[in-house]
C-alpha positions as CSV (number, residue, x, y, z in Angstrom):
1,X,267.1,42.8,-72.0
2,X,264.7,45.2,-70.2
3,X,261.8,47.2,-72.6
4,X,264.4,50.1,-72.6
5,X,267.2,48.4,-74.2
6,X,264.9,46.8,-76.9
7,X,263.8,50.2,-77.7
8,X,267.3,51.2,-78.3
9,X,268.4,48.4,-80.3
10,X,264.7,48.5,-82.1
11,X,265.8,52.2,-83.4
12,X,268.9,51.6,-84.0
13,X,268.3,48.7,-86.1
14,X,265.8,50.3,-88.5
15,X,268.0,53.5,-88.4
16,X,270.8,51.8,-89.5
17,X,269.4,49.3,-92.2
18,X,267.0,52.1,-93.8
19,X,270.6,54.5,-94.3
20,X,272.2,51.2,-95.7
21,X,268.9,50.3,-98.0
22,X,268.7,53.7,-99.1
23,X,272.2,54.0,-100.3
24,X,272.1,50.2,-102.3
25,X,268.1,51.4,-104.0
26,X,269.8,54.9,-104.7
27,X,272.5,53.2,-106.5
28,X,269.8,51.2,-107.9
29,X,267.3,53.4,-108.9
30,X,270.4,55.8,-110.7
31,X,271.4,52.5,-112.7
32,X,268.1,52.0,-114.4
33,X,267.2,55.8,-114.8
34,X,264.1,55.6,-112.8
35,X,264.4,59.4,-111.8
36,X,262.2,62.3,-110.8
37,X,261.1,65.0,-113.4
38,X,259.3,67.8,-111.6
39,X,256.3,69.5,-113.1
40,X,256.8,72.6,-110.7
41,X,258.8,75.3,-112.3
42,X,260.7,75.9,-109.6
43,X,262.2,72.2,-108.7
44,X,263.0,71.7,-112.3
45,X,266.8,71.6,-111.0
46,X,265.8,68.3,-109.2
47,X,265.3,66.6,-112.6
48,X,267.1,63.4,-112.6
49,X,267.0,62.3,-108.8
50,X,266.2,59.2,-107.9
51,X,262.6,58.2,-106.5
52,X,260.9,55.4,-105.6
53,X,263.2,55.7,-102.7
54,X,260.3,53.9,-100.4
55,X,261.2,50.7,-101.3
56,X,264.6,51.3,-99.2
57,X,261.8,52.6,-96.5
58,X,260.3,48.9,-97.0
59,X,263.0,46.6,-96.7
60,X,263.9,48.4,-93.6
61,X,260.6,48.1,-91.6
62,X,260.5,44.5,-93.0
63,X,264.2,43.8,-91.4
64,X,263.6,45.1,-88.4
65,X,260.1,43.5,-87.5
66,X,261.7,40.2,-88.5
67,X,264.5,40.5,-85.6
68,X,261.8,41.4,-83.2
69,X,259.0,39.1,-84.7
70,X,258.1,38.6,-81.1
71,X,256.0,42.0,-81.0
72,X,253.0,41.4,-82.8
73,X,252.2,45.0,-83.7
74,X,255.4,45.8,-85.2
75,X,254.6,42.9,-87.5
76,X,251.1,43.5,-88.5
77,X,252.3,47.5,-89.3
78,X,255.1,46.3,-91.4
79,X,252.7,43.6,-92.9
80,X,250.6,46.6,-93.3
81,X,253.3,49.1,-94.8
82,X,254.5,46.5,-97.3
83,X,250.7,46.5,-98.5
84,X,250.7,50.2,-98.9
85,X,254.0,50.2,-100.2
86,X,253.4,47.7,-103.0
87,X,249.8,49.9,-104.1
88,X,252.6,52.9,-104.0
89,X,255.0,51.6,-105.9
90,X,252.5,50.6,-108.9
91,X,251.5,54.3,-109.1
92,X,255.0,55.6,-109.1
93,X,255.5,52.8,-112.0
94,X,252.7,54.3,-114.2
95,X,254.2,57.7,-113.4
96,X,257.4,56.5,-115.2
97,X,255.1,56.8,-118.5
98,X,254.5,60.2,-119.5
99,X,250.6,61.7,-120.1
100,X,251.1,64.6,-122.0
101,X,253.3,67.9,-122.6
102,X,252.8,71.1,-121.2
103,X,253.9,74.5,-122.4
104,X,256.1,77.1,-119.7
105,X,255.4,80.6,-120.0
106,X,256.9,83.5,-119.3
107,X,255.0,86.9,-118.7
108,X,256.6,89.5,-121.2
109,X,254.3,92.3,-121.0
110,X,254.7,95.1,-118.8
111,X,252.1,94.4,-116.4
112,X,250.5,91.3,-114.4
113,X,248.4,88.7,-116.7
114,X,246.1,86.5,-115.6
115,X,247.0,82.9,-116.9
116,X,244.4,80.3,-115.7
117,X,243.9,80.6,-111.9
118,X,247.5,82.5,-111.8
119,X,248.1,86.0,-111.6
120,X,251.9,86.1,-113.6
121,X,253.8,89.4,-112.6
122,X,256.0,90.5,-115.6
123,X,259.1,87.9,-116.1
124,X,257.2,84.8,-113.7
125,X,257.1,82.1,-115.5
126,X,254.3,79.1,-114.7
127,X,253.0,76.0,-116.3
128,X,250.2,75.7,-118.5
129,X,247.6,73.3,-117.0
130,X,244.2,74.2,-116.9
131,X,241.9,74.4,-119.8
132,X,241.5,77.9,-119.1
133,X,245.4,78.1,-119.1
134,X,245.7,77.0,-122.1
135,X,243.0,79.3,-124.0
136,X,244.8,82.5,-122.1
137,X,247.5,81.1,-123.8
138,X,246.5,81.4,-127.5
139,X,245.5,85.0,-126.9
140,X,248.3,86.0,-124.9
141,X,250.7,84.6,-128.0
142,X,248.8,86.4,-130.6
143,X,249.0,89.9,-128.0
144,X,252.5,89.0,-127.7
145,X,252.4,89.1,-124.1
146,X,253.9,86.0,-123.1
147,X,256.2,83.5,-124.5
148,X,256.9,79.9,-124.4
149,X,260.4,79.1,-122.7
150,X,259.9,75.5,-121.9
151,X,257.9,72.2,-122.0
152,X,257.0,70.1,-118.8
153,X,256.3,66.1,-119.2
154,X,253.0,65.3,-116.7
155,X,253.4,62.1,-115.7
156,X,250.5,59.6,-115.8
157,X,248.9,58.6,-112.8
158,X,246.4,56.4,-111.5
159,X,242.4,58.0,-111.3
160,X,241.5,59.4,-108.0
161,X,239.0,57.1,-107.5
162,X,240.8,53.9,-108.1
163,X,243.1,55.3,-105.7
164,X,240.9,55.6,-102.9
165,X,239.6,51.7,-103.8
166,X,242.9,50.9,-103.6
167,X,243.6,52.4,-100.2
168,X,240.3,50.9,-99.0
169,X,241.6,47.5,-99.9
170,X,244.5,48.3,-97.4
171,X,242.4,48.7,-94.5
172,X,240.4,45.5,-95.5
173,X,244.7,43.8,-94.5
174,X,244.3,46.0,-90.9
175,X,240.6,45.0,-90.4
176,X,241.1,41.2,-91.2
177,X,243.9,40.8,-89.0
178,X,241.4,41.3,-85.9
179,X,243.7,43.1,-83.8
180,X,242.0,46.7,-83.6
181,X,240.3,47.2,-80.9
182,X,236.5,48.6,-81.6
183,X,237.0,51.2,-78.6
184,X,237.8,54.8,-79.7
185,X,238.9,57.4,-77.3
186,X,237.3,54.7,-74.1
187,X,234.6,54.4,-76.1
188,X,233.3,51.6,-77.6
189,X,231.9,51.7,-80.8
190,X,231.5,48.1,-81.9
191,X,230.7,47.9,-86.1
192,X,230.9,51.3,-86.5
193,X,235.1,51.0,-85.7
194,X,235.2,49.5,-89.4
195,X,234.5,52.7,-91.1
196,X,236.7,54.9,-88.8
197,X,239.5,52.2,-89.7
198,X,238.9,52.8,-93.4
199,X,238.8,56.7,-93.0
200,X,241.7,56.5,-90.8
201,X,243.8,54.4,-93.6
202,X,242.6,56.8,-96.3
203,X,243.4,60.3,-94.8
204,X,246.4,59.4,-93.7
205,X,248.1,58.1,-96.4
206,X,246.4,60.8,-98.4
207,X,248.1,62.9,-95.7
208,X,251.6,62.0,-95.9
209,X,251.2,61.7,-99.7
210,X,250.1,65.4,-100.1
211,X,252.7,66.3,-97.6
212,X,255.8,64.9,-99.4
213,X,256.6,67.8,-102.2
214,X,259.4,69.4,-100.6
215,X,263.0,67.8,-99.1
216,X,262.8,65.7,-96.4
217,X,259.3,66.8,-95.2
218,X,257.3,64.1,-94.8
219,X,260.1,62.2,-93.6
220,X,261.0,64.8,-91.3
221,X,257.5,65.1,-90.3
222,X,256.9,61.8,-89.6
223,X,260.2,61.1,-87.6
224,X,258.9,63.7,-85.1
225,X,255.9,62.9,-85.0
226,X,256.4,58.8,-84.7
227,X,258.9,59.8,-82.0
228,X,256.0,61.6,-79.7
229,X,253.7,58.9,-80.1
230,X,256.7,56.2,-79.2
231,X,257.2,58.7,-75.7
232,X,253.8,59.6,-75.3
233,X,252.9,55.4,-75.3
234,X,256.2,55.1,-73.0
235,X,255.2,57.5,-70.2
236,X,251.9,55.9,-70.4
237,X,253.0,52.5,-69.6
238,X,252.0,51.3,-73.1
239,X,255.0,49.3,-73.9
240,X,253.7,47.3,-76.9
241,X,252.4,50.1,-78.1
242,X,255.5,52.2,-78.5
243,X,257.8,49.6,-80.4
244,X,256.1,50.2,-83.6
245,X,256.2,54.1,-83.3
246,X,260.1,53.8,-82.5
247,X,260.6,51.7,-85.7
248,X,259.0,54.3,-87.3
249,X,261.0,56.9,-86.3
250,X,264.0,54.6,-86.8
251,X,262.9,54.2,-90.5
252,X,262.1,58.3,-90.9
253,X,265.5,59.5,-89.3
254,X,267.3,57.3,-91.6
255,X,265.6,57.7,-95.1
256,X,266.1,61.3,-94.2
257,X,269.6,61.2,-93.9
258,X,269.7,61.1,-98.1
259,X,266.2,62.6,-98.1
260,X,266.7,65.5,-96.1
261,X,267.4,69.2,-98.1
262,X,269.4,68.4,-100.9
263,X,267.2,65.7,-101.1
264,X,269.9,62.4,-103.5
265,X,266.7,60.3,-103.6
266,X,262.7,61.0,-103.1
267,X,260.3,58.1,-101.2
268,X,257.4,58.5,-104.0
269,X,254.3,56.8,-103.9
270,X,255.7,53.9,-102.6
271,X,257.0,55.8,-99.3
272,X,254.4,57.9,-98.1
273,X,251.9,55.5,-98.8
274,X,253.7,53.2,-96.8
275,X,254.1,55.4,-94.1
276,X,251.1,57.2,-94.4
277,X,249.4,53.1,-93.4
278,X,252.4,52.4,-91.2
279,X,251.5,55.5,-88.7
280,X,248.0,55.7,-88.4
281,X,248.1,51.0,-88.3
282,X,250.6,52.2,-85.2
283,X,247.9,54.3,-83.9
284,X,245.0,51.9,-84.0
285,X,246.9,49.1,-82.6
286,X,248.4,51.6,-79.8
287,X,245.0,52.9,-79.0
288,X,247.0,56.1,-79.3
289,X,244.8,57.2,-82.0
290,X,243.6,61.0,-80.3
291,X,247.6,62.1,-79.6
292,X,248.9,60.4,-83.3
293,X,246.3,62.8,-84.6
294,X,247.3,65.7,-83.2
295,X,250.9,65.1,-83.8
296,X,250.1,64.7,-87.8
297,X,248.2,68.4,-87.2
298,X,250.6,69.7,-90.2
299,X,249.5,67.1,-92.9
300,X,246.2,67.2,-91.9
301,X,246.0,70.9,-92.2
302,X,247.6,70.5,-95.3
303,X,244.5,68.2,-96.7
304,X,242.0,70.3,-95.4
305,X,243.4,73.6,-97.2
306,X,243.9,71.4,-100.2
307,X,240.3,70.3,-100.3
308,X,238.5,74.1,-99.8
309,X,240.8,75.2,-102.3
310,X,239.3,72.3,-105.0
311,X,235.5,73.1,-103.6
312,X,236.9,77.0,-104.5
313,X,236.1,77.6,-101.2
314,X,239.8,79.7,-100.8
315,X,241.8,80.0,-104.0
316,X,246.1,79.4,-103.6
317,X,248.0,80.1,-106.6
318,X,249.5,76.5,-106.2
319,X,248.4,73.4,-104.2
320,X,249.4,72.2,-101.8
321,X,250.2,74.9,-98.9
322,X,253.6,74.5,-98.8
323,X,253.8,75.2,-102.9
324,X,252.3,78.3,-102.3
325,X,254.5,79.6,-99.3
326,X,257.1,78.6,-102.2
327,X,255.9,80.4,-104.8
328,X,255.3,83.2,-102.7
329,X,258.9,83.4,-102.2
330,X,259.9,81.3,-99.0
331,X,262.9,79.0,-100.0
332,X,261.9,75.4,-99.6
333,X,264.4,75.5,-96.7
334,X,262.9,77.8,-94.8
335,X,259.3,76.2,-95.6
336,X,260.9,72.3,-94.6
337,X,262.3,73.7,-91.2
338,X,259.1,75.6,-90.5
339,X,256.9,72.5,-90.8
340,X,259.3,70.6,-88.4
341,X,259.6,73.1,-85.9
342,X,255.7,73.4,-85.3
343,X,255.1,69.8,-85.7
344,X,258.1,69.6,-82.8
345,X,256.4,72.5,-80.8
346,X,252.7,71.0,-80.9
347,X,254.3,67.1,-80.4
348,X,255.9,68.9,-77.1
349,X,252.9,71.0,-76.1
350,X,250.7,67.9,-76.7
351,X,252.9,65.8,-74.6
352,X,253.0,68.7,-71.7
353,X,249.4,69.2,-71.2
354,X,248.4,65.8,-71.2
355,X,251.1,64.6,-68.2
356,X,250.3,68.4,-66.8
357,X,246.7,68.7,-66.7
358,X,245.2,65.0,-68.1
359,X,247.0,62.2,-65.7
């Protein structure tokens, strides 16, 4: 077979095993009651879908890089996503237990109340989190301008910083398998590619892991954007380095066919992380890493308006972006399709100016 028709059949195989893995794991997942409960008011109808949904994600990269064990980037980023994947799934484990018990609100006073870092119009509702939350809250009750309507369980989760350790240790798998080269944009920066490699693993499984709050968007997302790098390593005669972009995209497209808007079964932890390592792994070993950047723009916007909002640099009602566009009243359909259309537009645009203006 020529490199085209082992691209076909590459997609087409992880396409096709990730729809059938996702249907058995849903099945699965349903059976033991390892299901979703949202902590954002406005999901709460999701309550009681599946998650963990990566693990179909997994066993779908794994297939396909064992068929075509030949190529030995697509088996280092499945090696590589299976690590991720594993650290994901231990956090969405501990998220099964349950930290504590919040209290939902609803404004009944005539005009707007300030509840933590909210503003509540009268009849919103919102969750109390903060500590300052929950002190409006005593004095609200006693002024009788709010009332309790609800409770929300917060799941427990792993400490930031054993997170980031964690995710650290992940790179240590990419670094120790010797195959990333130490030159970065034709430059080569010996050592110092060590830390960039560690940085890269971190944000961008940080990235997708922000990113995945709403129906098929990280998937969706990441099926575009995998499917840009795959074509933009193509048209540059960088064969090997398109096969493991393509399985990505193979993997994306077909989690997203139960993922997509309304979502049967979530990835978690244990998806975006994987994919989060899977892509940017892709992007090392492609020496694509300048154009995979730019076609993660969205998710990486996403971070960087997350973290000015924590330094209280900006201040959103709800983190991350696409919970505030949400709460300020675009349907999470609307929001999902929006994200995929400018990822689309800037994977095209990237793709134009480089063959137009770069080659």
């Amino acid at each position: 077979m020529n490199n085209f028709q082992i691209d076909i059949l590459i997609f087409i195989i992880a396409l096709l095993s990730t729809i059938f893995f996702t249907i058995v794991i849903k099945r699965v997942l349903i059976e033991a009651n390892v299901t979703d409960k949202p902590i954002v008011t406005e999901h709460s109808h999701k309550s009681g879908t599946p998650t963990m949904g990566g693990l179909a994600i997994l066993l779908g990269i794994l297939l396909t890089s064992s068929i075509y064990f030949t190529n030995r980037y697509l088996m280092i980023v499945a090696i590589i996503m299976a690590t991720a994947g594993i650290i994901g799934l231990l956090d969405d484990l501990l998220g099964l237990k349950t930290k504590e018990i919040q209290k939902k609100v609803r404004n009944i006073y005539s005009a707007p109340i300030e509840m933590g870092r909210l503003m509540l119009k009268p009849g919103e509702e919102a969750r109390v989190a903060t500590e300052k939350a929950k002190k409006d809250l005593v004095k609200y009750l006693a002024e009788k301008k709010v009332e309790i309507v609800g409770e929300a369980p917060i799941k427990s989760e792993v400490e930031e910083s054993e997170k980031i350790i964690a995710q650290i240790i992940i790179s240590l798998f990419l670094l120790g398998s010797g195959a990333v080269s130490s030159s970065v944009l034709g430059i080569d920066i010996g050592y110092f590619i060590i830390p960039v490699v560690i940085f890269g693993i971190v944000g961008a499984i940080n990235a997708v892991n922000l990113i995945d709050g709403m129906d098929g968007l990280a998937a969706g997302i990441l099926a575009i954007a995998s499917s840009a790098c795959a074509i933009f390593a193509i048209t540059t005669n960088n064969v090997d380095g398109a096969l493991p972009f393509i399985a990505l995209a193979g993997v994306s497209f077909g989690f997203l066919a139960l993922n997509r808007y309304p979502a049967s079964i979530f990835m978690g932890d244990t998806g975006s992380f994987a994919l989060g390592a899977g892509y940017i792994t892709a992007a090392f070993l492609g020496n694509v890493l300048y154009f995979a950047l730019i076609a993660l723009a969205i998710p990486i916007i996403s971070v960087i308006v997350s973290l000015l909002h924590r330094a209280h640099i900006i201040n959103l009602p709800v983190e991350p972006l696409h919970h505030t566009l949400n709460y300020k009243g675009l349907s999470e359909k609307k929001i999902v399709l929006l994200y995929w259309g400018i990822t689309l537009i800037i994977c095209i645009l990237a793709l134009y100016f480089y063959h137009a203006f770069i080659i």
